[in-house]
N, CA, C and O atoms as CSV, one atom per row, in Angstrom:
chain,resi,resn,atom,element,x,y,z
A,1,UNK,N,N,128.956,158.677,107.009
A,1,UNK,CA,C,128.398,158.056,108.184
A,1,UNK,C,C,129.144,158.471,109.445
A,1,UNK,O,O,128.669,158.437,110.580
A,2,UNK,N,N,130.193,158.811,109.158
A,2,UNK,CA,C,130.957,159.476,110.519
A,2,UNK,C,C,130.682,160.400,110.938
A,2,UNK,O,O,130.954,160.630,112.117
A,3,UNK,N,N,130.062,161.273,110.196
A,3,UNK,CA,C,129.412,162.700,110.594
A,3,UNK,C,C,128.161,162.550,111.395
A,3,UNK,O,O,127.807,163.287,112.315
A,4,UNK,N,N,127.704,161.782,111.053
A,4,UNK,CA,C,125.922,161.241,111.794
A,4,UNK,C,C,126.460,160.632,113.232
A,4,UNK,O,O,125.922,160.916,114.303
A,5,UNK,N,N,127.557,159.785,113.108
A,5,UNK,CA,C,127.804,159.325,114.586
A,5,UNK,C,C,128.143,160.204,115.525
A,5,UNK,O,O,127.645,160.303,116.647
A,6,UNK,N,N,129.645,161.328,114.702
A,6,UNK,CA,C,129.980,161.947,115.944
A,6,UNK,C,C,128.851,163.057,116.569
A,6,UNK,O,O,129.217,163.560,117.631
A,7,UNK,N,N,127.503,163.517,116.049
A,7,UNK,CA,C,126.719,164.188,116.111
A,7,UNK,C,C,125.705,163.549,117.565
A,7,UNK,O,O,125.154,164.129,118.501
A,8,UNK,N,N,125.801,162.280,117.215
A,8,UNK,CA,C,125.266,161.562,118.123
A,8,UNK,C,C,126.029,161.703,119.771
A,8,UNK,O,O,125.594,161.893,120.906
A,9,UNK,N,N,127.254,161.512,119.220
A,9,UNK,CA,C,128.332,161.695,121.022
A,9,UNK,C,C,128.608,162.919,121.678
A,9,UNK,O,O,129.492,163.721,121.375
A,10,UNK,N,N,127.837,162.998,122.541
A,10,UNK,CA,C,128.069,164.187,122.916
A,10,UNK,C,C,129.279,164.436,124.080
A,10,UNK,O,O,129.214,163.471,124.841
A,11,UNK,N,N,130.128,165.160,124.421
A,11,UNK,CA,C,131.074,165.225,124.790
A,11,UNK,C,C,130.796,165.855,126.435
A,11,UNK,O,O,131.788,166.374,126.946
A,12,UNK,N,N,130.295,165.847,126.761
A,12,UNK,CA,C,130.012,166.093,128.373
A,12,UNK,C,C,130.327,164.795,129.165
A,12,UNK,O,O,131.018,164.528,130.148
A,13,UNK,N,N,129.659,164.220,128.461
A,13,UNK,CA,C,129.602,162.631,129.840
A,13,UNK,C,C,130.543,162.144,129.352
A,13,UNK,O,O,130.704,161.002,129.784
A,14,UNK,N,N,131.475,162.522,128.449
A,14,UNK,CA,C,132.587,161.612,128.259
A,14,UNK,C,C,133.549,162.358,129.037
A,14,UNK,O,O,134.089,161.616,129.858
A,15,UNK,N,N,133.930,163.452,129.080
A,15,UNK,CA,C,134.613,164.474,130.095
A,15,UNK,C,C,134.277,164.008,131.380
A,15,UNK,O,O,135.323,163.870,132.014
A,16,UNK,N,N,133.116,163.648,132.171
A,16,UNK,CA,C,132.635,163.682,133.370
A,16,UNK,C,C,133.061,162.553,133.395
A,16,UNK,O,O,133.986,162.426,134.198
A,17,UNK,N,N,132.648,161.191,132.577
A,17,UNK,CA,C,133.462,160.307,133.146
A,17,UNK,C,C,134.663,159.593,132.808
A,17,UNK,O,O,134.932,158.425,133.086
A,18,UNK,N,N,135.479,160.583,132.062
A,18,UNK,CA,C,136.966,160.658,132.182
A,18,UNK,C,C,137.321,160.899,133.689
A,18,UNK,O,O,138.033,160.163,134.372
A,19,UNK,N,N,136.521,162.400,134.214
A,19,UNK,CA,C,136.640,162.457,135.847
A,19,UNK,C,C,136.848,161.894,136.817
A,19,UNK,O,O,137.774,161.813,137.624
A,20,UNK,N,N,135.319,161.250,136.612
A,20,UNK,CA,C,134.803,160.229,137.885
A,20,UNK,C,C,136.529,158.905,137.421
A,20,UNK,O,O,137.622,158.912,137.988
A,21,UNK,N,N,136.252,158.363,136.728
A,21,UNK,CA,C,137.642,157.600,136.679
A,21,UNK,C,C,139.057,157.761,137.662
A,21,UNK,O,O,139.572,157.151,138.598
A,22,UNK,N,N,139.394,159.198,136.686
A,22,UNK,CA,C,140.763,159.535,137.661
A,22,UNK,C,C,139.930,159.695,139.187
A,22,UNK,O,O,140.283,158.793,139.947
A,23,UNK,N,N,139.298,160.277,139.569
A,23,UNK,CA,C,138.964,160.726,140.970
A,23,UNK,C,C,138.781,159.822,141.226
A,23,UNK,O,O,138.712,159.828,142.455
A,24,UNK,N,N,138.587,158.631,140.773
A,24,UNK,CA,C,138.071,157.590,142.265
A,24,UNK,C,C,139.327,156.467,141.672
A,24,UNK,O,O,139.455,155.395,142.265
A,25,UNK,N,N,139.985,156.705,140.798
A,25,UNK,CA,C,141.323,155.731,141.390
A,25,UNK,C,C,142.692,156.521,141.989
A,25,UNK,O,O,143.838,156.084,142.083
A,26,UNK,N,N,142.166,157.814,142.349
A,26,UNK,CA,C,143.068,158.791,142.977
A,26,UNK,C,C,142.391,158.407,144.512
A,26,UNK,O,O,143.130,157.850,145.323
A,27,UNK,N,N,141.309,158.643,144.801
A,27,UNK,CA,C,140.486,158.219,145.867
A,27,UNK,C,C,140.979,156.937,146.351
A,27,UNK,O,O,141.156,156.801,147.561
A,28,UNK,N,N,141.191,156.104,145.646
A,28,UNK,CA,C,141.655,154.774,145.889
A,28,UNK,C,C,143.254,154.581,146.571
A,28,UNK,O,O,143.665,153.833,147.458
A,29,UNK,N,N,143.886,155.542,145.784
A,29,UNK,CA,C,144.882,155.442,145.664
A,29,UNK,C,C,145.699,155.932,147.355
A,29,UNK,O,O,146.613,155.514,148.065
A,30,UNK,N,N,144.739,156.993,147.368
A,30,UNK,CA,C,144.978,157.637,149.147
A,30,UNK,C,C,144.873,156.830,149.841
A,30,UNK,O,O,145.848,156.881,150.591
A,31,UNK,N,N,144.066,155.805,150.172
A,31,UNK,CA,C,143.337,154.930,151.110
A,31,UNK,C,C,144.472,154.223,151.422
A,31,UNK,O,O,145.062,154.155,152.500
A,32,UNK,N,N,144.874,153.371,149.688
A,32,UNK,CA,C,145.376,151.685,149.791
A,32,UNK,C,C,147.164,152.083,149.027
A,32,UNK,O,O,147.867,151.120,148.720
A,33,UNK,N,N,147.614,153.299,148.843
A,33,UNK,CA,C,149.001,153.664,148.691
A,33,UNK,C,C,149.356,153.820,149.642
A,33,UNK,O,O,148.457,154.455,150.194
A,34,UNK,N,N,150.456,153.614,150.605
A,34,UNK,CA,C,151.255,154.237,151.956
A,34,UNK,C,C,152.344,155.118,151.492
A,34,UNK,O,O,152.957,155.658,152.413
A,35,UNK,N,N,152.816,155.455,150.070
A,35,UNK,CA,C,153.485,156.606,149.831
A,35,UNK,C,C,153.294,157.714,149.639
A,35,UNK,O,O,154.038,158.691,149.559
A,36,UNK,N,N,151.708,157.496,149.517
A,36,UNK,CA,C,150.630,159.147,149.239
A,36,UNK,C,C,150.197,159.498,150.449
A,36,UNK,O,O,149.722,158.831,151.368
A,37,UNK,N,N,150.451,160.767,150.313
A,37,UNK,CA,C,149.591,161.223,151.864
A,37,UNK,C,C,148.266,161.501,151.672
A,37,UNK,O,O,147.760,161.906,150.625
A,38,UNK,N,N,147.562,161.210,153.004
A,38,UNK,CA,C,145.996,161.287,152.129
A,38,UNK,C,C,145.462,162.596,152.432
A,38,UNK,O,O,145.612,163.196,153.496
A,39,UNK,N,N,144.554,163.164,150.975
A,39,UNK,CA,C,144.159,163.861,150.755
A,39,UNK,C,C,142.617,163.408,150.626
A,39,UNK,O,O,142.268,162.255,150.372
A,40,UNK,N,N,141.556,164.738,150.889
A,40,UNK,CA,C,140.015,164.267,151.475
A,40,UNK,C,C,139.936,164.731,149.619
A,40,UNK,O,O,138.959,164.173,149.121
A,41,UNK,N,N,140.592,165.443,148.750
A,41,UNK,CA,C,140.023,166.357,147.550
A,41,UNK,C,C,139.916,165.502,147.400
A,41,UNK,O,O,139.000,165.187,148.159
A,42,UNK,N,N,140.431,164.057,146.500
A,42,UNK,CA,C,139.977,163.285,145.397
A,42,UNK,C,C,138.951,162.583,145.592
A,42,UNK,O,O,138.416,162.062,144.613
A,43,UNK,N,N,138.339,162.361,147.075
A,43,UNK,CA,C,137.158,162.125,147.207
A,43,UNK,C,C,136.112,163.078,146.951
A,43,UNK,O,O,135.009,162.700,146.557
A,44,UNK,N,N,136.300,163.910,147.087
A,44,UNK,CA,C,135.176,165.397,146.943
A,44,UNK,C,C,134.997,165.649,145.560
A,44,UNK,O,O,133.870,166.013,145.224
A,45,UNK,N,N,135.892,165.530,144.659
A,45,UNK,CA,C,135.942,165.515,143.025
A,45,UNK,C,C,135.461,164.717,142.617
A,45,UNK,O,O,134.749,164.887,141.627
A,46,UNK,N,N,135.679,163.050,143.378
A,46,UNK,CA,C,134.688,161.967,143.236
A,46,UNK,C,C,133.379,162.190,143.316
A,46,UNK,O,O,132.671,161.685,142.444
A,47,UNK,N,N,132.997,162.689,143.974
A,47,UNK,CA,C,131.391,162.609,144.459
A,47,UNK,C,C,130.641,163.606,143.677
A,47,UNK,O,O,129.569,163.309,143.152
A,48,UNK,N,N,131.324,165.136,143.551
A,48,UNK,CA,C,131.017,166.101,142.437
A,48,UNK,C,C,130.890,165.386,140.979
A,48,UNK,O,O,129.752,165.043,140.663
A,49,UNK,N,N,131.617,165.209,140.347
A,49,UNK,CA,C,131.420,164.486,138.847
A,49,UNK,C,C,130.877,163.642,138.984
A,49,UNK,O,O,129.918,163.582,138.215
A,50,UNK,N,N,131.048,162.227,140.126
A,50,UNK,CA,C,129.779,161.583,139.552
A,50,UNK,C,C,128.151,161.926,139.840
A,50,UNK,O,O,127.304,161.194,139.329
A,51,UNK,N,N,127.790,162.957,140.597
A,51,UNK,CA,C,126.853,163.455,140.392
A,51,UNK,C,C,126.609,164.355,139.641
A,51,UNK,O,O,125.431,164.704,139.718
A,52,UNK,N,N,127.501,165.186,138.568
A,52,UNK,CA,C,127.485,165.736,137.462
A,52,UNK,C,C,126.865,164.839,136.374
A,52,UNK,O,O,125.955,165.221,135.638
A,53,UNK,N,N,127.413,163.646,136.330
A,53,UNK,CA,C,127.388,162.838,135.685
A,53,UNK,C,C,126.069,162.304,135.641
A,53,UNK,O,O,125.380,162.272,134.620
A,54,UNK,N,N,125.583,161.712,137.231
A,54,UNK,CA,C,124.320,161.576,136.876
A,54,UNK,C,C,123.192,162.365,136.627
A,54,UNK,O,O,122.115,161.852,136.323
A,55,UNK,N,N,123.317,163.312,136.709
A,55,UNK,CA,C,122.546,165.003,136.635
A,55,UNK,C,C,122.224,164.751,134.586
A,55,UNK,O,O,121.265,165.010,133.859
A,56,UNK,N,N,123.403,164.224,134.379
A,56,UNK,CA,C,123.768,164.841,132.597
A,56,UNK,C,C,122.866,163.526,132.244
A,56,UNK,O,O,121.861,163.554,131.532
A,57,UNK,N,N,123.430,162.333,132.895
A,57,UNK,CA,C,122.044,160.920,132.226
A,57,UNK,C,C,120.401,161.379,132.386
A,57,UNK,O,O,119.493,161.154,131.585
A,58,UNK,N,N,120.351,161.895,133.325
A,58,UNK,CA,C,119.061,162.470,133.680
A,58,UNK,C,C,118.539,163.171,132.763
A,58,UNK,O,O,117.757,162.731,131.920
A,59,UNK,N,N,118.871,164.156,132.836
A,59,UNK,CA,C,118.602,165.358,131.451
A,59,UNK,C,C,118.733,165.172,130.872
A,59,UNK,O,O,117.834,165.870,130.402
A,60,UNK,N,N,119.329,164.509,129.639
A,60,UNK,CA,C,119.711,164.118,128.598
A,60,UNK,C,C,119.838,162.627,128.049
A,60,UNK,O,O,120.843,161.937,128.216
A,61,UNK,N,N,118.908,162.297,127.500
A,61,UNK,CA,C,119.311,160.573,127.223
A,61,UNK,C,C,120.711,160.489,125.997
A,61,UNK,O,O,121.058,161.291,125.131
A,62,UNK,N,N,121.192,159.318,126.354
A,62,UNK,CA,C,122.555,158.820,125.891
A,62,UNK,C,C,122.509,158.123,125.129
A,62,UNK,O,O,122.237,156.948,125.376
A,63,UNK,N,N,122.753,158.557,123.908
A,63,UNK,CA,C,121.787,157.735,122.684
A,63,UNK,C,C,123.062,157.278,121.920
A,63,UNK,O,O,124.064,157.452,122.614
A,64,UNK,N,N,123.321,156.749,120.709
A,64,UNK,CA,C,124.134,156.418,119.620
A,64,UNK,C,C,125.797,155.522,120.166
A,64,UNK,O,O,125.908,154.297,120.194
A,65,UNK,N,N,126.481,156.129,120.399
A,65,UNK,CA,C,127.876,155.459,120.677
A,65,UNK,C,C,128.341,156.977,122.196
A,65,UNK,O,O,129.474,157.351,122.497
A,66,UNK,N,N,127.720,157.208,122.477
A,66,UNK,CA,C,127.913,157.632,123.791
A,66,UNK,C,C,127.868,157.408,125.280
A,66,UNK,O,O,128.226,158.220,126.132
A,67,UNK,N,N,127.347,156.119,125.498
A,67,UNK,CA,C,127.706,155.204,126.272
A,67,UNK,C,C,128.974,154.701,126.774
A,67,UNK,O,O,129.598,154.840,127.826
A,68,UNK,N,N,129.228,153.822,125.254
A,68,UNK,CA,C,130.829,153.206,124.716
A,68,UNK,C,C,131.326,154.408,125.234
A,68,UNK,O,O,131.495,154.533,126.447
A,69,UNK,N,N,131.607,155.409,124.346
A,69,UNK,CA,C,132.775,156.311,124.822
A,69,UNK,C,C,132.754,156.894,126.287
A,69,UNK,O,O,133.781,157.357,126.782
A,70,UNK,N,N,131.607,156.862,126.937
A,70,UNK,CA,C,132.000,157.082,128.480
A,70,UNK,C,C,132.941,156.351,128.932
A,70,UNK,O,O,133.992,156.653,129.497
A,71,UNK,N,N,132.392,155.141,128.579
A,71,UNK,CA,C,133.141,153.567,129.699
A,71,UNK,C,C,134.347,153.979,129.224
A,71,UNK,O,O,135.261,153.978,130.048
A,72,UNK,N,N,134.629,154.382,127.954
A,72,UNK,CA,C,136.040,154.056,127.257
A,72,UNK,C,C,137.114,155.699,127.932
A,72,UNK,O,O,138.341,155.806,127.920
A,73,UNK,N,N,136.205,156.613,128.382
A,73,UNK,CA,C,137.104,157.736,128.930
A,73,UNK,C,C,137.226,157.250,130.427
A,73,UNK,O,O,138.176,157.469,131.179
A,74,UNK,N,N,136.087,156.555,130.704
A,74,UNK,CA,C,136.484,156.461,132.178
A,74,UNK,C,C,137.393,155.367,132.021
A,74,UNK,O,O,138.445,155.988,132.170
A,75,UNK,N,N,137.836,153.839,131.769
A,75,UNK,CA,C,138.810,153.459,131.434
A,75,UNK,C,C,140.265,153.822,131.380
A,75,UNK,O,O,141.273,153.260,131.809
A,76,UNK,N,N,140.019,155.166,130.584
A,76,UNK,CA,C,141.284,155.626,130.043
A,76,UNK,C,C,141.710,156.588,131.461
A,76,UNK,O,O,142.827,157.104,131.505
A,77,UNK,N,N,140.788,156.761,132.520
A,77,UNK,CA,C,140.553,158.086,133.320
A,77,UNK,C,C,141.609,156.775,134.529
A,77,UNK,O,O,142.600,157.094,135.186
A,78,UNK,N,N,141.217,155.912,134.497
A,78,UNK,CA,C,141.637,154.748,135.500
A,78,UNK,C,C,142.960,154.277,135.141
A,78,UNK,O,O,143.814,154.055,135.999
A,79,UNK,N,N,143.163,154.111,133.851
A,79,UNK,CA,C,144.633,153.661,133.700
A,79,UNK,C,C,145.855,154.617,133.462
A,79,UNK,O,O,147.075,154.537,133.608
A,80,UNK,N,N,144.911,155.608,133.007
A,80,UNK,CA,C,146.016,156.882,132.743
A,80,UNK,C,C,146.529,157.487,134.472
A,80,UNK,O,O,147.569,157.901,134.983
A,81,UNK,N,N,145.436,157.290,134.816
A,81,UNK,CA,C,145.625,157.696,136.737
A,81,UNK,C,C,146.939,157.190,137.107
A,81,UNK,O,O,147.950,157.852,137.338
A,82,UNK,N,N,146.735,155.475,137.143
A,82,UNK,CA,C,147.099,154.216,137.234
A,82,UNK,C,C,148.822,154.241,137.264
A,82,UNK,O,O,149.702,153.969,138.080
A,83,UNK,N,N,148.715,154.847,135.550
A,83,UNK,CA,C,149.893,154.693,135.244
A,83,UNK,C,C,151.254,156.084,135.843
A,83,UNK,O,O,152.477,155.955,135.901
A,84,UNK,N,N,150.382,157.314,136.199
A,84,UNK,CA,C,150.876,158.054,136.824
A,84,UNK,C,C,151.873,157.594,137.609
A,84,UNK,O,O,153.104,157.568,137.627
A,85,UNK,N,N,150.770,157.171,138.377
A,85,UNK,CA,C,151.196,156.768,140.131
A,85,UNK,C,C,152.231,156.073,140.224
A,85,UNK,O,O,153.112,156.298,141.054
A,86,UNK,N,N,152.259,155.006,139.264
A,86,UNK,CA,C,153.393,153.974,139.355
A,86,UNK,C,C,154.883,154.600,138.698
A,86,UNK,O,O,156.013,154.207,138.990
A,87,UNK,N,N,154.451,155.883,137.552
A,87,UNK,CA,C,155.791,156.397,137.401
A,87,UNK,C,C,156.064,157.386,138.535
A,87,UNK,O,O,157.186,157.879,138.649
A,88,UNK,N,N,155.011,157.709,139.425
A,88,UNK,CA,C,155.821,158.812,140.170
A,88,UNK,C,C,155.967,158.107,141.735
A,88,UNK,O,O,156.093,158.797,142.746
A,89,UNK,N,N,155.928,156.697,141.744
A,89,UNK,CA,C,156.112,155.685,142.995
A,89,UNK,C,C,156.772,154.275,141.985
A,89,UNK,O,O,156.079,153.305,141.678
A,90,UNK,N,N,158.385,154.467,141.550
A,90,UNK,CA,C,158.388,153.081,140.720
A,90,UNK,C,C,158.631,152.032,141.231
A,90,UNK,O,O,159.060,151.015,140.686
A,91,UNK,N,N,158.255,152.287,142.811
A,91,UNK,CA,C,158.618,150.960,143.593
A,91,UNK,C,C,157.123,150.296,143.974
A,91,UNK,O,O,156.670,149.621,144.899
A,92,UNK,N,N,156.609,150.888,142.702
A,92,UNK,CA,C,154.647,149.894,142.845
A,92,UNK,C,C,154.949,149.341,142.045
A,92,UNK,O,O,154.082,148.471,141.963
A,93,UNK,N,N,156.047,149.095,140.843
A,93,UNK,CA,C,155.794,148.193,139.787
A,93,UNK,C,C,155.798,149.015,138.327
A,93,UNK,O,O,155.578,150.224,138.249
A,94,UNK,N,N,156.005,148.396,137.514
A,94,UNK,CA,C,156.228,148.814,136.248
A,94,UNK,C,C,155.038,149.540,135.792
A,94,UNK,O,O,153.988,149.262,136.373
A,95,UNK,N,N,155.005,150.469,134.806
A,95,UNK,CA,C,153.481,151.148,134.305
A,95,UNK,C,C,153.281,151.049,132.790
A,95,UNK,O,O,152.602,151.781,132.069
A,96,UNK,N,N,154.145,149.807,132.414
A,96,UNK,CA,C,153.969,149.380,131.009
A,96,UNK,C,C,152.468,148.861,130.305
A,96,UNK,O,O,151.924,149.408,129.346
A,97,UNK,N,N,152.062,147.893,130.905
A,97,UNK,CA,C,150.624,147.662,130.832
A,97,UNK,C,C,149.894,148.675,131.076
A,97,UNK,O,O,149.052,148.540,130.187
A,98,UNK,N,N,149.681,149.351,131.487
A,98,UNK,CA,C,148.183,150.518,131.880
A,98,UNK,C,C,148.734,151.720,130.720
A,98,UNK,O,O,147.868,152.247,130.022
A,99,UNK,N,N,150.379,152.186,130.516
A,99,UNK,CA,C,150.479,152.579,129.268
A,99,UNK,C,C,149.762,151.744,127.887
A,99,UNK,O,O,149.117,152.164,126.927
A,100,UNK,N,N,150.051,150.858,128.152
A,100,UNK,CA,C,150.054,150.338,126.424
A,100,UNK,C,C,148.228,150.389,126.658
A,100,UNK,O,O,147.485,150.681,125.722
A,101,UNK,N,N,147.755,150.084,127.931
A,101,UNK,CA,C,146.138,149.758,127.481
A,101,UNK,C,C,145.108,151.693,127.252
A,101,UNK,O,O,144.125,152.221,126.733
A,102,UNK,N,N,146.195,151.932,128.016
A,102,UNK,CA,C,145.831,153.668,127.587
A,102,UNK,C,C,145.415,153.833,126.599
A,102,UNK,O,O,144.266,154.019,126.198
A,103,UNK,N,N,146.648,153.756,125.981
A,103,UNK,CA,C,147.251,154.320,124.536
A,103,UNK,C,C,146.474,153.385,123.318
A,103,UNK,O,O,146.490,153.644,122.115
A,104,UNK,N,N,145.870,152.362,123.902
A,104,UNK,CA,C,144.554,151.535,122.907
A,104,UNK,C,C,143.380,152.238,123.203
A,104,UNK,O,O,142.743,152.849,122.345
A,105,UNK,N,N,143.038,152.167,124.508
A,105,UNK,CA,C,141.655,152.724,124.462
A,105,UNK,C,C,141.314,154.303,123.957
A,105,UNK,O,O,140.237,154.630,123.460
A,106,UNK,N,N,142.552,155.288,124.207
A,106,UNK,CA,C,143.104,156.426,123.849
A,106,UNK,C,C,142.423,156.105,121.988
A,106,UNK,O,O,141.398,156.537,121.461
A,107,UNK,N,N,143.601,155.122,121.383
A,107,UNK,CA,C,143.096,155.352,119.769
A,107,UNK,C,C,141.635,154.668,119.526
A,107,UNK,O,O,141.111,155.075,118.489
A,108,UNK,N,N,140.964,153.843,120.160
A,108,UNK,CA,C,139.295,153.521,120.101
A,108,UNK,C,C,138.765,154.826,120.205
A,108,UNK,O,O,138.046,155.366,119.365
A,109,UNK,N,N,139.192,155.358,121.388
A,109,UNK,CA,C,138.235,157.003,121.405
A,109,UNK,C,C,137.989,157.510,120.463
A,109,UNK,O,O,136.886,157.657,119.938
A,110,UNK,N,N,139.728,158.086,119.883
A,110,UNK,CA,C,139.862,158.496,118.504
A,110,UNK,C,C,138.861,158.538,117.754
A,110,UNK,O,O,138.099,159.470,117.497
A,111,UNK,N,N,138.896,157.110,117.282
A,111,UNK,CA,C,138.598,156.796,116.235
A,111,UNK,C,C,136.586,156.774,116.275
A,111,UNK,O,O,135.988,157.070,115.240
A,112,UNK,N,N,136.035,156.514,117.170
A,112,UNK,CA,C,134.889,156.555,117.759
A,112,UNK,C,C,134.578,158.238,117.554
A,112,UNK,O,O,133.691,158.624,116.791
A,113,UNK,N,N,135.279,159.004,118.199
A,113,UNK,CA,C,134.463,160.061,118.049
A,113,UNK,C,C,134.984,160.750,116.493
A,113,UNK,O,O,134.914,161.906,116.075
A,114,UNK,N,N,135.262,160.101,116.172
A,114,UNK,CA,C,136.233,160.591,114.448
A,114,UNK,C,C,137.447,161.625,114.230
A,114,UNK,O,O,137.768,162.107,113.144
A,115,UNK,N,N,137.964,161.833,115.278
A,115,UNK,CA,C,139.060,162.138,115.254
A,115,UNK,C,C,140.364,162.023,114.987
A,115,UNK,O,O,141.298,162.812,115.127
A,116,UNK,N,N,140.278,160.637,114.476
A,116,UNK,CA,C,140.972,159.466,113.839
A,116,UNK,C,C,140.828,158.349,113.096
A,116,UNK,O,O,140.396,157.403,113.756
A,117,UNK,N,N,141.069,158.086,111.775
A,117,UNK,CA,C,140.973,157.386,110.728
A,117,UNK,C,C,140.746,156.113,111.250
A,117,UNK,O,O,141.664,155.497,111.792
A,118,UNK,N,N,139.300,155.519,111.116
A,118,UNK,CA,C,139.379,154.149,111.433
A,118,UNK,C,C,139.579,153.366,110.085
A,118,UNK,O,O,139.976,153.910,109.055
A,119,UNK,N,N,139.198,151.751,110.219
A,119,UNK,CA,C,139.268,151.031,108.822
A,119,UNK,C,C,138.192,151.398,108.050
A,119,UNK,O,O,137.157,151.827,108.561
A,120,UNK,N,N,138.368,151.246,106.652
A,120,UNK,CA,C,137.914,151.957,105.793
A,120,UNK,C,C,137.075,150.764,105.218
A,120,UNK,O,O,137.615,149.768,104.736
A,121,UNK,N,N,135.577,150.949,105.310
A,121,UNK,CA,C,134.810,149.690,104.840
A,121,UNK,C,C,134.501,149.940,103.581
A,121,UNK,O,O,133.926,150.890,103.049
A,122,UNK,N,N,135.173,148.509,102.987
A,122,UNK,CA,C,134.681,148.341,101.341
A,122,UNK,C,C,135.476,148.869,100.863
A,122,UNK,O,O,135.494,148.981,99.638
């Protein structure tokens, strides 16, 4: 049955919105950080992928567990950003939480697109 699912996920819109994620909490990050200097790219990368993105829903319907794994790359696209920032500014605060929630949604992926041993039913 794992073979039928991962057949189902297709790996574009999970890439794209791994993207859109980092780019728009990099986008964010220019605006509402005063230690970053602002840069116009992470908005422009923003706006590119997520219209990649919607280009790919368009053309292609999003069928089986490829949904889930968007939300779950873009998630991972937001905290992995997240957690950057705060190690390379450690006077925003610790980056323990957005690690540890990474590194969960990171093994859901996994295991979702079968790349990793989930529980074994029955």
């Amino acid at each position: 049955m794992s073979m039928l699912q991962n057949k189902q996920i297709r790996r574009k819109p999970i890439l794209l919105a791994f993207l859109v994620g980092v780019c728009g909490n990099a986008t964010l990050a220019t605006l509402s950080v005063s230690q970053m200097a602002f840069s116009v790219f992470p908005a422009i990368a923003l706006v590119l992928a997520a219209y990649m993105l919607y280009q790919e829903y368009l053309s292609v319907p999003m069928e089986g567990d490829t949904p889930l794994c968007a939300l779950l790359s873009f998630l991972i696209g937001v905290f992995g950003y997240s957690s950057f920032l705060r190690m390379q500014f450690p006077e925003m605060g610790t980056n323990f939480l957005s690690i540890i929630i990474t590194l969960g949604l990171l093994a859901w992926l996994a295991v979702k697109l079968g790349l990793a041993a989930g529980p074994k039913a029955g």
